[in-house]
N, CA, C and O atoms as a Tripos MOL2 file, in Angstrom:
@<TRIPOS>MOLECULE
protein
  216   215    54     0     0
PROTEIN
NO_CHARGES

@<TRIPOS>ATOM
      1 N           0.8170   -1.1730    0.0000 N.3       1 UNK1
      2 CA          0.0000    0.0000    0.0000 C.3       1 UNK1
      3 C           0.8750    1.2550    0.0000 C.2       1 UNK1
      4 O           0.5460    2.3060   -0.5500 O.2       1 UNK1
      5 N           2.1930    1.0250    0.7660 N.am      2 UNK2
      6 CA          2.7620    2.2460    0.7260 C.3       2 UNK2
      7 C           3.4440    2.3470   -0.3030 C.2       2 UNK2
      8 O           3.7270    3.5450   -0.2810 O.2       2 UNK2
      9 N           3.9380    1.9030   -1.2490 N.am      3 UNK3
     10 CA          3.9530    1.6660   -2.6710 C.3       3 UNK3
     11 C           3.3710    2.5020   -3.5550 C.2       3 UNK3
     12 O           3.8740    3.3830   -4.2520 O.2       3 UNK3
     13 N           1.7870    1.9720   -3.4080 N.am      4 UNK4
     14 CA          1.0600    2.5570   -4.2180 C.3       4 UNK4
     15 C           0.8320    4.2780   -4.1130 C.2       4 UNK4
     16 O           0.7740    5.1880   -4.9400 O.2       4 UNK4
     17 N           0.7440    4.1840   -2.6700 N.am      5 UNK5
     18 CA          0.6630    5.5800   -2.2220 C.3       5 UNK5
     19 C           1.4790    6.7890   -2.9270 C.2       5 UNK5
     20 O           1.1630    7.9070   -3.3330 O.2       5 UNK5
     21 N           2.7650    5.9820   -2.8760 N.am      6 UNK6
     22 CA          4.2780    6.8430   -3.5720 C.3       6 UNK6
     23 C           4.2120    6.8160   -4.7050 C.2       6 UNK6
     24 O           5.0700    7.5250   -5.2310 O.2       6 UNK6
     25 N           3.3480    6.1350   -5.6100 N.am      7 UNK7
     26 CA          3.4750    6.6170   -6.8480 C.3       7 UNK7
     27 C           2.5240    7.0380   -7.4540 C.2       7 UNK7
     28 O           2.5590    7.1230   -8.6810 O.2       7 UNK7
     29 N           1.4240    7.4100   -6.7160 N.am      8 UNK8
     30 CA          0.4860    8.3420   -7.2500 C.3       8 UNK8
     31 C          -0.9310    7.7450   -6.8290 C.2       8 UNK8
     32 O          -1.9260    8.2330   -7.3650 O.2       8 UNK8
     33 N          -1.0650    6.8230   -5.9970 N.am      9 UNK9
     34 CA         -2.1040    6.0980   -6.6830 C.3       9 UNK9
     35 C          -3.5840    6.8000   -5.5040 C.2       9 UNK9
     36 O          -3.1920    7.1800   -4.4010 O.2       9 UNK9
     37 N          -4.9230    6.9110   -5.7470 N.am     10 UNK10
     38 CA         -5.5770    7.3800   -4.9740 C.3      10 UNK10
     39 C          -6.0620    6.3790   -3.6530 C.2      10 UNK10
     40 O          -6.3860    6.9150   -2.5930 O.2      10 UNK10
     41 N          -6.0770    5.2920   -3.7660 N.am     11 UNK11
     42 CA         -5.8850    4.6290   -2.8650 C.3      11 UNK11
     43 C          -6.0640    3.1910   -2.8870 C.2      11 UNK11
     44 O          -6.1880    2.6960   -4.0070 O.2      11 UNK11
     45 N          -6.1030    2.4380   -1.9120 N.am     12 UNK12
     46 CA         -6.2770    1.0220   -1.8390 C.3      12 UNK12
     47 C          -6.7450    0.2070   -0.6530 C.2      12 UNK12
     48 O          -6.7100    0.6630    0.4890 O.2      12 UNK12
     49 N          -7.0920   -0.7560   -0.8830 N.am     13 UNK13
     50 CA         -7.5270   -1.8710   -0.1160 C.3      13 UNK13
     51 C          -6.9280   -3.3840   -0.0980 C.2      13 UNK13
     52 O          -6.6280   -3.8630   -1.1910 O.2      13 UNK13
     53 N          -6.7180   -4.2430    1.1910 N.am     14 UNK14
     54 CA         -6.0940   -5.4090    1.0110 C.3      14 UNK14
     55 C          -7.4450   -6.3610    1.1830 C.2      14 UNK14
     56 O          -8.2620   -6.1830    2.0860 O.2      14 UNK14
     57 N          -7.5490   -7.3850    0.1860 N.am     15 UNK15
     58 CA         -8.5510   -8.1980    0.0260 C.3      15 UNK15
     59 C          -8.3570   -9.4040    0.1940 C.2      15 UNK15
     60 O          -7.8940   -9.7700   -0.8860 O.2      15 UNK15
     61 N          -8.4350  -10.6560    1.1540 N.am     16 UNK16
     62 CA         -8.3620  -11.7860    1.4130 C.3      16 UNK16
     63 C          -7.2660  -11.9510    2.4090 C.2      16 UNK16
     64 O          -6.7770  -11.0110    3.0350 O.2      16 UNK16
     65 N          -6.8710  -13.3270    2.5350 N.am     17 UNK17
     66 CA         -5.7490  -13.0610    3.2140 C.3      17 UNK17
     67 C          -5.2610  -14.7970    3.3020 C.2      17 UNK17
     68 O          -5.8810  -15.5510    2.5520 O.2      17 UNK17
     69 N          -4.3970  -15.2820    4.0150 N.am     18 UNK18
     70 CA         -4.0150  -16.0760    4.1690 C.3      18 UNK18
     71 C          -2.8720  -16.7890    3.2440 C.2      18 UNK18
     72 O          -2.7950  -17.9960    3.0120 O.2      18 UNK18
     73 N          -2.1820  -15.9750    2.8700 N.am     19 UNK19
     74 CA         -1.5080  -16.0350    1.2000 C.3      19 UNK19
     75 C          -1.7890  -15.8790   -0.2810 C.2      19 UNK19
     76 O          -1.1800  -15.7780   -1.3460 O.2      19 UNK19
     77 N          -3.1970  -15.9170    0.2660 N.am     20 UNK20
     78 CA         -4.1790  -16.4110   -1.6720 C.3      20 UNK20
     79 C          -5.1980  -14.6530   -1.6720 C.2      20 UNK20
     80 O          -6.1830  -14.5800   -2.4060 O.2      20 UNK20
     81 N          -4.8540  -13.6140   -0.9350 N.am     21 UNK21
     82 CA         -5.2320  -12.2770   -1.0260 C.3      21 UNK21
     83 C          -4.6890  -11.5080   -2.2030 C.2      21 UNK21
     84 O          -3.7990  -11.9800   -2.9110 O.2      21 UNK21
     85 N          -5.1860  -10.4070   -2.3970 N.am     22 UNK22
     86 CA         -4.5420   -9.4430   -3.1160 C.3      22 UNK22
     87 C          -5.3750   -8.1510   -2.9560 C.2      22 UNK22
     88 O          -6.2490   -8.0320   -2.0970 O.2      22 UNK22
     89 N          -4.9990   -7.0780   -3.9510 N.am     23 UNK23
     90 CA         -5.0560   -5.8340   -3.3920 C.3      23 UNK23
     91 C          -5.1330   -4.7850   -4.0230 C.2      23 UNK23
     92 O          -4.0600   -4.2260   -4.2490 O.2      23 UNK23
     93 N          -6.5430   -4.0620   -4.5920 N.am     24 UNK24
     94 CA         -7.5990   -3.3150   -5.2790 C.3      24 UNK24
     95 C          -7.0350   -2.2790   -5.0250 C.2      24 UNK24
     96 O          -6.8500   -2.1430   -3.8160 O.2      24 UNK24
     97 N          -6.4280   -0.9260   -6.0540 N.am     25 UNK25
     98 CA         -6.1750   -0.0680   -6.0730 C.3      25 UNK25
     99 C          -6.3840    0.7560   -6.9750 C.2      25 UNK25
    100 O          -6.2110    0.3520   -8.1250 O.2      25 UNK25
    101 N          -6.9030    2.4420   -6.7300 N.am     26 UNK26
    102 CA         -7.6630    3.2740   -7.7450 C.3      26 UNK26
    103 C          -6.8910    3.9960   -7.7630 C.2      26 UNK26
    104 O          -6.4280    4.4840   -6.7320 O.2      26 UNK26
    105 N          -6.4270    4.3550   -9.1600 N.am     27 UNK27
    106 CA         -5.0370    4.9720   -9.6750 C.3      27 UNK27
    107 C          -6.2270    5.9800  -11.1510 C.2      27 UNK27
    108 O          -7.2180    5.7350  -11.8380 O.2      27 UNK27
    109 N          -5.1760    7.2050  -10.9070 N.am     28 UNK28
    110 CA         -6.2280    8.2790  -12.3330 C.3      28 UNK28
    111 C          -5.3320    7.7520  -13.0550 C.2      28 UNK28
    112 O          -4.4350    7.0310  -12.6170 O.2      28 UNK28
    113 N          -5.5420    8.1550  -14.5690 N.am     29 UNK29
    114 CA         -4.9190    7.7310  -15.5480 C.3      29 UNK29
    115 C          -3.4620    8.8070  -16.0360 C.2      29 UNK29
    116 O          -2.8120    8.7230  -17.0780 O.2      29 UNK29
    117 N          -3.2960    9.6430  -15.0470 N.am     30 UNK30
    118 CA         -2.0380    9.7390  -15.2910 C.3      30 UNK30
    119 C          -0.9020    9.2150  -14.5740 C.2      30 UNK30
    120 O           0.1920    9.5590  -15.0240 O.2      30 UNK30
    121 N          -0.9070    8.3110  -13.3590 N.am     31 UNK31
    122 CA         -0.2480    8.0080  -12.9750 C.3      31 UNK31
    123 C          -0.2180    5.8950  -12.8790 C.2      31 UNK31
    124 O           0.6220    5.1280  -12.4090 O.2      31 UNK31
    125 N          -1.4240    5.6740  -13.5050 N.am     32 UNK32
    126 CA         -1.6320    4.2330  -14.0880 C.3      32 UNK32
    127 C          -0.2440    3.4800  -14.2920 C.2      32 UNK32
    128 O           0.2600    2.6560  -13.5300 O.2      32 UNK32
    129 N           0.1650    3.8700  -15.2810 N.am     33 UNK33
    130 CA          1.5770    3.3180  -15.5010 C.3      33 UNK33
    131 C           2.7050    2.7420  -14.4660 C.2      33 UNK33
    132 O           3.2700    1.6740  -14.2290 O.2      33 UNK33
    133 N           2.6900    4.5740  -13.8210 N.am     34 UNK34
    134 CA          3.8170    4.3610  -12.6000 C.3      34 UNK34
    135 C           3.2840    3.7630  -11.4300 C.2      34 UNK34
    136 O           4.1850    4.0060  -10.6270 O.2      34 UNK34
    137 N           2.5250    3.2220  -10.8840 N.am     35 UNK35
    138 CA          1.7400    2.4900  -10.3350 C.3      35 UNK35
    139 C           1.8910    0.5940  -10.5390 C.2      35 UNK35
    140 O           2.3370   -0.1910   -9.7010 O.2      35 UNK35
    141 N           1.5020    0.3640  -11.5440 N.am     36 UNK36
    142 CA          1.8660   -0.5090  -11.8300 C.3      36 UNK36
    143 C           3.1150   -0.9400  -11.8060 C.2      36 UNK36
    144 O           3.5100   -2.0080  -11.3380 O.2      36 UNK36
    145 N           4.0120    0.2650  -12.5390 N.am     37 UNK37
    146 CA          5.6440   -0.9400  -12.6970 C.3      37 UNK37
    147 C           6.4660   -0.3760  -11.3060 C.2      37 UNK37
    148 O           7.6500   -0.6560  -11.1200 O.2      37 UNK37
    149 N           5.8730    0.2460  -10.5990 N.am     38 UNK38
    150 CA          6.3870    0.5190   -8.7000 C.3      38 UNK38
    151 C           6.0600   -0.5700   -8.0240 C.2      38 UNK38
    152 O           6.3970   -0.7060   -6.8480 O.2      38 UNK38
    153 N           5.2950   -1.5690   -8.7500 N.am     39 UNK39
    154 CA          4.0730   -2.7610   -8.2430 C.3      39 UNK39
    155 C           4.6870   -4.3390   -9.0090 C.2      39 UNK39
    156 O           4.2840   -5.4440   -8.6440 O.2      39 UNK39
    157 N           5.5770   -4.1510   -9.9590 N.am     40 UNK40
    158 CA          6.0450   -5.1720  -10.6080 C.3      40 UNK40
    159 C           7.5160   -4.9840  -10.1990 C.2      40 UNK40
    160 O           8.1640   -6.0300  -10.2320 O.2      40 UNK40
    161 N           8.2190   -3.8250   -9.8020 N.am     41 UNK41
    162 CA          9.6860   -3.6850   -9.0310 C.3      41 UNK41
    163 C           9.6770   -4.0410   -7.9110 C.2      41 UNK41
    164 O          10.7550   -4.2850   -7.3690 O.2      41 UNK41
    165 N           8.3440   -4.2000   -7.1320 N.am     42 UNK42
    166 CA          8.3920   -4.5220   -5.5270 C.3      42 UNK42
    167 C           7.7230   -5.8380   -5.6540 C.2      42 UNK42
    168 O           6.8520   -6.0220   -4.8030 O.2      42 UNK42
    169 N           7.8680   -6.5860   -6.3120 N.am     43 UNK43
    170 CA          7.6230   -8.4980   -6.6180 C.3      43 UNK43
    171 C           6.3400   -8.5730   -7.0770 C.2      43 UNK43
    172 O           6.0530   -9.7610   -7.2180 O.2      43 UNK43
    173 N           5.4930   -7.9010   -7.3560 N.am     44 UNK44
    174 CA          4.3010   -8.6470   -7.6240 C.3      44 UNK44
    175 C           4.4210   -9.7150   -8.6290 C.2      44 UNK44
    176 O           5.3000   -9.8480   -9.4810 O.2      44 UNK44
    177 N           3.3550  -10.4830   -8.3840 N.am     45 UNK45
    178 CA          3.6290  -11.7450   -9.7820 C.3      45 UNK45
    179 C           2.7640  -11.0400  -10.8970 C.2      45 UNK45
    180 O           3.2160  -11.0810  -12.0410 O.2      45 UNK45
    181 N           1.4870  -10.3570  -10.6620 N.am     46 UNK46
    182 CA          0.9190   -9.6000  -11.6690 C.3      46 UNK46
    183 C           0.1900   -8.5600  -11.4740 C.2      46 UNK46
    184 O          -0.1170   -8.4600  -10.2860 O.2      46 UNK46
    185 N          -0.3450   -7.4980  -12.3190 N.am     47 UNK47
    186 CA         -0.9990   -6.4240  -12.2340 C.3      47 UNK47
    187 C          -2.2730   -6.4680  -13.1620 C.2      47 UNK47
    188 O          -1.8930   -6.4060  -14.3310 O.2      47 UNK47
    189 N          -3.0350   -6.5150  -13.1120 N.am     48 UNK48
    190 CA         -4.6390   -6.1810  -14.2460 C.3      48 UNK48
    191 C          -5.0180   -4.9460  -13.9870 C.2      48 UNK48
    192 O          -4.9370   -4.5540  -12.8220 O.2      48 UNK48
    193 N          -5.3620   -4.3340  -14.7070 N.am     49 UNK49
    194 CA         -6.2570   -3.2000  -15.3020 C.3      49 UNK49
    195 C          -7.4590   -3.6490  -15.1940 C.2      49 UNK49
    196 O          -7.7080   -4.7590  -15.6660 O.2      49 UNK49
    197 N          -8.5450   -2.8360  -14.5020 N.am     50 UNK50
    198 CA         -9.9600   -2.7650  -14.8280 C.3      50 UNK50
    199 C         -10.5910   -1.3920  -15.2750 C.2      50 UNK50
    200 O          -9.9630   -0.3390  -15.1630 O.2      50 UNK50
    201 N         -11.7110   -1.4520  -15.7240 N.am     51 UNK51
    202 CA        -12.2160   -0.1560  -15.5390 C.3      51 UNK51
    203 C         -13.4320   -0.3600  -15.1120 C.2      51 UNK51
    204 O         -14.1320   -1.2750  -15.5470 O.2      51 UNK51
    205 N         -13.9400    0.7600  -13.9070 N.am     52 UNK52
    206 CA        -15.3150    0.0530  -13.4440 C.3      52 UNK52
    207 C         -16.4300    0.7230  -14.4230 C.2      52 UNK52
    208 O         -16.3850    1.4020  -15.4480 O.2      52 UNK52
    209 N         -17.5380    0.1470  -13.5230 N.am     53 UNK53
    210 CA        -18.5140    0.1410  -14.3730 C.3      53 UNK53
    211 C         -19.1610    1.0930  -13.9790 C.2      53 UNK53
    212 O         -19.4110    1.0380  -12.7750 O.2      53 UNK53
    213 N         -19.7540    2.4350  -14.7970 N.am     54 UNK54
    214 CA        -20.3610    3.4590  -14.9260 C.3      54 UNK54
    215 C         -21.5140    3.3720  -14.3170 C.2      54 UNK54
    216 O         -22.2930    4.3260  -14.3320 O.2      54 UNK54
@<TRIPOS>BOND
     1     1     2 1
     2     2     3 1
     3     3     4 2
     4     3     5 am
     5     5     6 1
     6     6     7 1
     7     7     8 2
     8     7     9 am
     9     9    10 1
    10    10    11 1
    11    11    12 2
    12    11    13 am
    13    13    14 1
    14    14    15 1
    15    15    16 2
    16    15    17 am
    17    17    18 1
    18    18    19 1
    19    19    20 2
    20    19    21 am
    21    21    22 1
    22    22    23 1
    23    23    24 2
    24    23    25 am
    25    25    26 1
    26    26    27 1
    27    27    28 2
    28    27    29 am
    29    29    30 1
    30    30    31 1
    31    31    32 2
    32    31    33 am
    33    33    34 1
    34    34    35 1
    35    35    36 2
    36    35    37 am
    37    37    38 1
    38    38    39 1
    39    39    40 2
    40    39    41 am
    41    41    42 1
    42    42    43 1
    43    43    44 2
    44    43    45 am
    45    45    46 1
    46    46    47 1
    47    47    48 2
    48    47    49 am
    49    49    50 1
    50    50    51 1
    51    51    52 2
    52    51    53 am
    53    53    54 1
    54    54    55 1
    55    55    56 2
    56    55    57 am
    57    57    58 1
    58    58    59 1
    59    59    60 2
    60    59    61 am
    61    61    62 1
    62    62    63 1
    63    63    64 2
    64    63    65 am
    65    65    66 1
    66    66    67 1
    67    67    68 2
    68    67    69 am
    69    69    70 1
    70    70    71 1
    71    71    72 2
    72    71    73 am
    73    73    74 1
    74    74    75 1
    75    75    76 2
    76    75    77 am
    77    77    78 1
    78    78    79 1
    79    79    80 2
    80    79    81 am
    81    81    82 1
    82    82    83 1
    83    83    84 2
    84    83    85 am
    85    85    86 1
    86    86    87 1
    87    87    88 2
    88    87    89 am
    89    89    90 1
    90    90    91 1
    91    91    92 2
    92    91    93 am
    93    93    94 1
    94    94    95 1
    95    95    96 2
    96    95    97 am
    97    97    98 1
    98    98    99 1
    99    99   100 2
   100    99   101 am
   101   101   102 1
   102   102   103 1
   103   103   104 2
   104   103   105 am
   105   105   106 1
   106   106   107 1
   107   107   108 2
   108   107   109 am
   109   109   110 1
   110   110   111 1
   111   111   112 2
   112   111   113 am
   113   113   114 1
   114   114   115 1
   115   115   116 2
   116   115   117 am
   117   117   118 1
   118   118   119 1
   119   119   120 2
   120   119   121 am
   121   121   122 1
   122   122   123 1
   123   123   124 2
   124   123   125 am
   125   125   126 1
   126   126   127 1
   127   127   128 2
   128   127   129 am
   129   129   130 1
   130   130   131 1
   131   131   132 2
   132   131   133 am
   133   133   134 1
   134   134   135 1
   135   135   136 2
   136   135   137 am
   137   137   138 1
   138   138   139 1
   139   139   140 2
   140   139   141 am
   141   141   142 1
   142   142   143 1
   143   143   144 2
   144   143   145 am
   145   145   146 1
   146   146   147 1
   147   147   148 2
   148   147   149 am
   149   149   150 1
   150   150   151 1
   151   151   152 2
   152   151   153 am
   153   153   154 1
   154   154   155 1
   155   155   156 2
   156   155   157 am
   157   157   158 1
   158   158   159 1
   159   159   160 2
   160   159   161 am
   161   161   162 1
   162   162   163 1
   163   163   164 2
   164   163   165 am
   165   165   166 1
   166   166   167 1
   167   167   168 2
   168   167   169 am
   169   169   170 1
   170   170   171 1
   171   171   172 2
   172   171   173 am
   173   173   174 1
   174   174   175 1
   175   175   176 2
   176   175   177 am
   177   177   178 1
   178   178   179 1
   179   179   180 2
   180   179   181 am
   181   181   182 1
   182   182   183 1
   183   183   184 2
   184   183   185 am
   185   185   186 1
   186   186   187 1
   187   187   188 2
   188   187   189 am
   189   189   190 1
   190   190   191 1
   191   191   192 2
   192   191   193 am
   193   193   194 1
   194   194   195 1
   195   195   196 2
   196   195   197 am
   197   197   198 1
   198   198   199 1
   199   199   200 2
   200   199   201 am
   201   201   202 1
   202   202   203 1
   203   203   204 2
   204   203   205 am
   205   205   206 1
   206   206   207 1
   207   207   208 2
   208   207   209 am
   209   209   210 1
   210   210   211 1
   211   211   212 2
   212   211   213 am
   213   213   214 1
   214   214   215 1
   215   215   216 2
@<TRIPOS>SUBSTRUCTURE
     1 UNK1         2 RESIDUE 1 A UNK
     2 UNK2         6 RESIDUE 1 A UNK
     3 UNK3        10 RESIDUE 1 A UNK
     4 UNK4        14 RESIDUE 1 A UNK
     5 UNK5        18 RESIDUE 1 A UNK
     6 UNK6        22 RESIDUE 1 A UNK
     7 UNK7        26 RESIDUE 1 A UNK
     8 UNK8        30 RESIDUE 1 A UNK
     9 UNK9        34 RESIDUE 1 A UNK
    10 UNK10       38 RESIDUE 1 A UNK
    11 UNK11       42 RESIDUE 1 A UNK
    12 UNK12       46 RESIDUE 1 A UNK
    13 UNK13       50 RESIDUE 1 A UNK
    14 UNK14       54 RESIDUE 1 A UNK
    15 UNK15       58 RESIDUE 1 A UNK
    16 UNK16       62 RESIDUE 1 A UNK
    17 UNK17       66 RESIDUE 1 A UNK
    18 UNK18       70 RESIDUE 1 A UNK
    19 UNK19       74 RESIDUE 1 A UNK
    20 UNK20       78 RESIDUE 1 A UNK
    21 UNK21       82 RESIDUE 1 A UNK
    22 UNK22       86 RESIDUE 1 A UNK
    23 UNK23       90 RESIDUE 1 A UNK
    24 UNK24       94 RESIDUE 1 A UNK
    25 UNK25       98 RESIDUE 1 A UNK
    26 UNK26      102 RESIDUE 1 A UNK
    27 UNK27      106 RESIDUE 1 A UNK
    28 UNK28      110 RESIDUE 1 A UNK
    29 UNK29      114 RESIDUE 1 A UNK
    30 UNK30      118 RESIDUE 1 A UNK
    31 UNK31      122 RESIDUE 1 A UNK
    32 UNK32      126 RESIDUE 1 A UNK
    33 UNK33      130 RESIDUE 1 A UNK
    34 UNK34      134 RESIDUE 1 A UNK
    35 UNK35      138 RESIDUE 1 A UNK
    36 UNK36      142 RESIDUE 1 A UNK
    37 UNK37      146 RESIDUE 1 A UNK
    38 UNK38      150 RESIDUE 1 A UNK
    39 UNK39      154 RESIDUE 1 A UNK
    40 UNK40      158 RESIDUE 1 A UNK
    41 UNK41      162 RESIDUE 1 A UNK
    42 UNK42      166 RESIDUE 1 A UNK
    43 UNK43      170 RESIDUE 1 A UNK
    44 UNK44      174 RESIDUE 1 A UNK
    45 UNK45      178 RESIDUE 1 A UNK
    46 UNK46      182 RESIDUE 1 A UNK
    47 UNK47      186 RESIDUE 1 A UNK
    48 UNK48      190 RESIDUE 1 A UNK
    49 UNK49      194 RESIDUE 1 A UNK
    50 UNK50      198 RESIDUE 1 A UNK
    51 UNK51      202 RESIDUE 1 A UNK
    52 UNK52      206 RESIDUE 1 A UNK
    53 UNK53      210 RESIDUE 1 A UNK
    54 UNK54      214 RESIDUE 1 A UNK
């Protein structure tokens, strides 16, 4: 989370837990990018893109 925080992101939540969790974060689209690869330098195994629903 503090990750995300530092690179722009508006915020987040940790979802599940017990090893098999992960962790929902709302990023604007100018800082999308840096978000992500601040998120793939600090180990993640992966990142997805959503966009919600209107």
């Amino acid at each position: 989370m503090d990750t995300a925080k530092e690179s722009g992101a508006l915020g987040s939540k940790i979802i599940g837990s017990c090893g098999g969790g992960f962790m929902v974060t709302m990023v604007d689209d100018e800082n999308k990018y840096k978000v992500k690869q601040a998120f793939m330098e600090a180990g993640a195994i992966a990142v997805y893109e959503i966009e919600p629903i209107n």
